[in-house]
N, C-alpha and C positions, 0 to 999 in steps of 0.2 A: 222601522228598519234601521239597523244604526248603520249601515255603509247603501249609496245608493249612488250607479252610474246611471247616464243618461247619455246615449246617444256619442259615444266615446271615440274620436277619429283622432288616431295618433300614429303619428311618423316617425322611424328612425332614421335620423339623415334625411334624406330622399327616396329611404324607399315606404312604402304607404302600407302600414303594419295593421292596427284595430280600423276596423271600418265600420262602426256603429254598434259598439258596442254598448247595450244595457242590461244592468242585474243587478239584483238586489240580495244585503247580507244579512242575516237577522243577526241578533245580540247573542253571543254564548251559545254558536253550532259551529262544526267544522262543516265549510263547503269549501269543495274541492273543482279545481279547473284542469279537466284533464285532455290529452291534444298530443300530437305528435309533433317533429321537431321543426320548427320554424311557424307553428302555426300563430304565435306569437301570445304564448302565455307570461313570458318574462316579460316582455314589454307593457303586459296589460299590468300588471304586479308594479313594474317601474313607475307606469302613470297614475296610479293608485298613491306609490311610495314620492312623489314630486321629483323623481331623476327626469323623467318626460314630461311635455307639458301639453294636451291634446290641443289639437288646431281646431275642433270642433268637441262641444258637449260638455256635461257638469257632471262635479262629483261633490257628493255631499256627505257630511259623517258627523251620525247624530243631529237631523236637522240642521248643520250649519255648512253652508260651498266651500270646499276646500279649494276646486279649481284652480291649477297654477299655481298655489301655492309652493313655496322651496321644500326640498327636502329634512333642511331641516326643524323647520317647523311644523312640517308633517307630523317626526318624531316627538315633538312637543304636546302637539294634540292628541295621540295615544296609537300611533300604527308605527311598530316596525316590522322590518323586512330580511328575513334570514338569507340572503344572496345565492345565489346558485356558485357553487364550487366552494364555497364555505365564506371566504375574504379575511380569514383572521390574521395578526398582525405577529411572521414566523420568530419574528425578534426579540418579542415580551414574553412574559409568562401567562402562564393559564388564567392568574389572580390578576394580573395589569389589563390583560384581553376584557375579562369581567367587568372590570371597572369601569372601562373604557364605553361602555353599554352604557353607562349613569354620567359620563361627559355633564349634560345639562343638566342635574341636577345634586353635582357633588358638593359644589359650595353651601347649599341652604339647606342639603336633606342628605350632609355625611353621618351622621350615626341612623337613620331610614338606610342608607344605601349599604351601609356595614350589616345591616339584618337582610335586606335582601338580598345578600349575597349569602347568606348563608340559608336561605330559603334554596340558593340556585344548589347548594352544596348538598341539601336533602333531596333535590329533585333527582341530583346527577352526582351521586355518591364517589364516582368513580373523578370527576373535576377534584373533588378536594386531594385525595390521594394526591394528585397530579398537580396540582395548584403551584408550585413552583416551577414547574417543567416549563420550556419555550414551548410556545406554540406549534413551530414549525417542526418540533421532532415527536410531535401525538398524530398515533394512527388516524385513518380517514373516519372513525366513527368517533374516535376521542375529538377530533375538531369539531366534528356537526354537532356532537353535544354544544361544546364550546360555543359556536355560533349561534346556536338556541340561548344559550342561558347568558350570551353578553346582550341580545335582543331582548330578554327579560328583564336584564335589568335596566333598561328604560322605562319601564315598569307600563308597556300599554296593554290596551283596553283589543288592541287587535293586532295579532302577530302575522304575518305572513312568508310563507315558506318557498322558496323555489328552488324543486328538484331534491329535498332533501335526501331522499334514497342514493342520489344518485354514486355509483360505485362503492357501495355499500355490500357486503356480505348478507343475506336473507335475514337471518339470526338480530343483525346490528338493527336493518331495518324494523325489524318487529319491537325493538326495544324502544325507536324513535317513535315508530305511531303509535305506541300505548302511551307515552309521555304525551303525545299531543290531546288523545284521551283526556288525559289528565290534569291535563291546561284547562281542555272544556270544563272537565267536571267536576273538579277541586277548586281552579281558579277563576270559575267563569270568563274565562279567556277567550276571544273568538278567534278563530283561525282559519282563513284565504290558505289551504294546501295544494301548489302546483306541482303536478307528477303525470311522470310518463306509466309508473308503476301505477296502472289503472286499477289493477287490482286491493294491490293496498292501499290506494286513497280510499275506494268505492267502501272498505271495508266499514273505515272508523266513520268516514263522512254521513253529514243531516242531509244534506244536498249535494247536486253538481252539478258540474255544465262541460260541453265537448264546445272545444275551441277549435275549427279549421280555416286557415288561411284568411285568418285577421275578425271572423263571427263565430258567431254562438250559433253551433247548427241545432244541438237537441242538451235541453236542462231542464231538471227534477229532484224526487228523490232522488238519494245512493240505491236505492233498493229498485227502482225504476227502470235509474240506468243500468244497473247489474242485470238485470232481467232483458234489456230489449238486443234484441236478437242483432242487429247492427253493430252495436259496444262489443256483445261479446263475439264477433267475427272479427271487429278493426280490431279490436285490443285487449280481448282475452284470450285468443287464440284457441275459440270455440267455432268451428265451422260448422252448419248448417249439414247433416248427412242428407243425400241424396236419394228418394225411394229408389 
């Protein structure tokens, strides 16, 4: 398994968020954590990402404990985290936003980080267009491209998404989860996808797990939970007809 929790008890402030959480992420699948709001999928993504630090339990990734570790050497060892509402910087350009993903490795690996950027440019044709533009003046789907592709160029081994749909157009969203597709399956790229949108995560995802009120009630396949008759009543808005 390259990412593995154990027993994950993590507070925000004072209030008492993951209560034992455990799961495991195999190498090169999208698994997706899907849960309605508060049930505290960001926070598990945060303790995963070193913003939180659990008061109980270990995380491990690729055999070695990450626990506690800071954030930013989180991103050293190969996980970023694409932030919920996007976070990008409205002041710079599209090309400074980019770069600003390879921070840790501009000094020893600038002509590597001048080609991955131009990988980000093949993935998200529509960035380079825009590559000079500010940030802050690209539509809400022109950002979350953005936010994916300055998270890539960090260049890890695991990316993690929170809420990426969110306030998105259907259309925009279908364009993000075929790229995540394509993370999988061109770049072996693994990817932790958190969404409310259960339907389109359950889509692209190898696995999932329903997070409420701080555990893991039922996880499996995406094809499992698309199927069990509980998912699609909370969150497909398939009701059960009546004889």
């Amino acid at each position: 398994m390259m990412l593995i929790l154990e027993d994950i008890h993590t507070y925000h402030d004072y209030l008492y968020v993951l209560k034992g959480i455990s799961l495991e992420v195999k190498k090169g699948e999208i698994f997706a954590i899907v849960g309605s709001n508060g049930a505290g999928k960001s926070t598990l993504l945060g303790t995963i990402a070193g913003i939180f630090h659990p008061k109980q339990g270990k995380i491990f990734l690729n055999g070695t404990e990450i626990t506690n570790t800071s954030a930013e050497k989180i991103v050293r060892k190969g996980i970023s985290l694409v932030p919920e509402r996007r976070q990008i910087f409205d002041t710079l350009t599209v090309e400074d936003n980019l770069r600003l993903g390879a921070y840790h490795r501009y000094r020893k690996e600038k002509k590597k980080v001048e080609e991955d950027l131009q990988q980000i440019y093949l993935l998200f044709p529509k960035l380079k267009e825009l590559k000079n533009r500010l940030g802050g003046l690209l539509s809400g789907g022109e950002q979350q491209m953005l936010a994916i592709g300055r998270a890539l160029m960090a260049k890890p081994s695991l990316i993690m998404l929170d809420e990426p749909s969110l306030g998105l157009a259907p259309l925009i969203v279908r364009h993000i989860m075929q790229n995540l597709v394509k993370l999988r399956d061109d770049f072996e790229t693994t990817v932790i996808l958190v969404e409310q949108n259960v339907k389109a995560a359950l889509k692209i995802a190898d696995r999932a797990c329903v997070l409420e009120r701080g555990k893991i009630s039922i996880a499996g396949t995406a094809k499992e939970l698309s199927e069990n008759t509980a998912i699609k009543e909370a969150y497909l808005g398939q009701k059960k007809v009546q004889p």
